[in-house]
C-alpha positions as CSV (number, residue, x, y, z in Angstrom):
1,X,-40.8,45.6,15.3
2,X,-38.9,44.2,18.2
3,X,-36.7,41.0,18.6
4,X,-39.0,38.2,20.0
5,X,-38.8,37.5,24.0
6,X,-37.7,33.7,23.0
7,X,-36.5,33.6,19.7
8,X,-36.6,29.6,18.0
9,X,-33.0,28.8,17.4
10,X,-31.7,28.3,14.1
11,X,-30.2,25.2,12.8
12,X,-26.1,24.6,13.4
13,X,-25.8,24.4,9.6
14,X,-28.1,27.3,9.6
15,X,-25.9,29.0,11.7
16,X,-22.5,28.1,9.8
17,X,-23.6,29.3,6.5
18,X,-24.8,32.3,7.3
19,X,-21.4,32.9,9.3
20,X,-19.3,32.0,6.4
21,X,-21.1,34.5,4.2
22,X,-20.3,37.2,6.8
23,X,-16.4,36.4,6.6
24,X,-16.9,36.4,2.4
25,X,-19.3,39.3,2.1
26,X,-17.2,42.3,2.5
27,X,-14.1,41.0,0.3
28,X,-16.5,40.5,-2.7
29,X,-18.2,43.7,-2.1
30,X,-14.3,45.5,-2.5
31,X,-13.6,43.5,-5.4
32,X,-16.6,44.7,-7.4
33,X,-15.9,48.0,-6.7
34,X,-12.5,47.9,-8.3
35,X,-14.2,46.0,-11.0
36,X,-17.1,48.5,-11.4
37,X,-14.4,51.8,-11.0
38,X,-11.9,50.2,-13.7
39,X,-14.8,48.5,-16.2
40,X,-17.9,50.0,-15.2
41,X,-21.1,48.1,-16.6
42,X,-24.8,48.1,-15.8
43,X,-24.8,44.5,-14.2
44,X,-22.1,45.7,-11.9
45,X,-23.5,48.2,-10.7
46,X,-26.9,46.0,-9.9
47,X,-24.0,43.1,-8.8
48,X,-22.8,46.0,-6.0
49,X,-26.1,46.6,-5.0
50,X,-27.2,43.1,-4.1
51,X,-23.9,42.3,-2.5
52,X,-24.4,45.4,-0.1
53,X,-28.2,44.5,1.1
54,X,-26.9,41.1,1.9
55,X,-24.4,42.8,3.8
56,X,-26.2,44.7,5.2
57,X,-29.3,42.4,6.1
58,X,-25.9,40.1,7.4
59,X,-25.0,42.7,9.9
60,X,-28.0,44.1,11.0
61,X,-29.1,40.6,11.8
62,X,-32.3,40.7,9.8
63,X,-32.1,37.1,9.3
């Protein structure tokens, strides 16, 4: 499904949260893989998951 011809714009806070959380995203995402190689754990690994869809749904603008 295609991006809409005139999309409704977001909300500025909208806008600044989401950007924030693109900044913070990929440092967490490194720092519960050191956590996961050194002390791995079944939360972790579900921890990992989570953080890489919202990375990736962050990048691939899906929201």
């Amino acid at each position: 499904m295609g991006k809409k011809m005139f999309p409704k714009p977001k909300p500025p806070w909208w806008r600044k949260c989401r950007c924030t959380l693109q900044k913070i995203i990929i440092p967490l995402c490194i720092f519960q893989t050191i956590r996961l190689l050194l002390l791995p754990s079944t939360i972790d690994v579900l921890i990992l998951g989570f953080l890489i869809g919202v990375a990736c749904v962050l990048h691939f603008e899906w929201i």
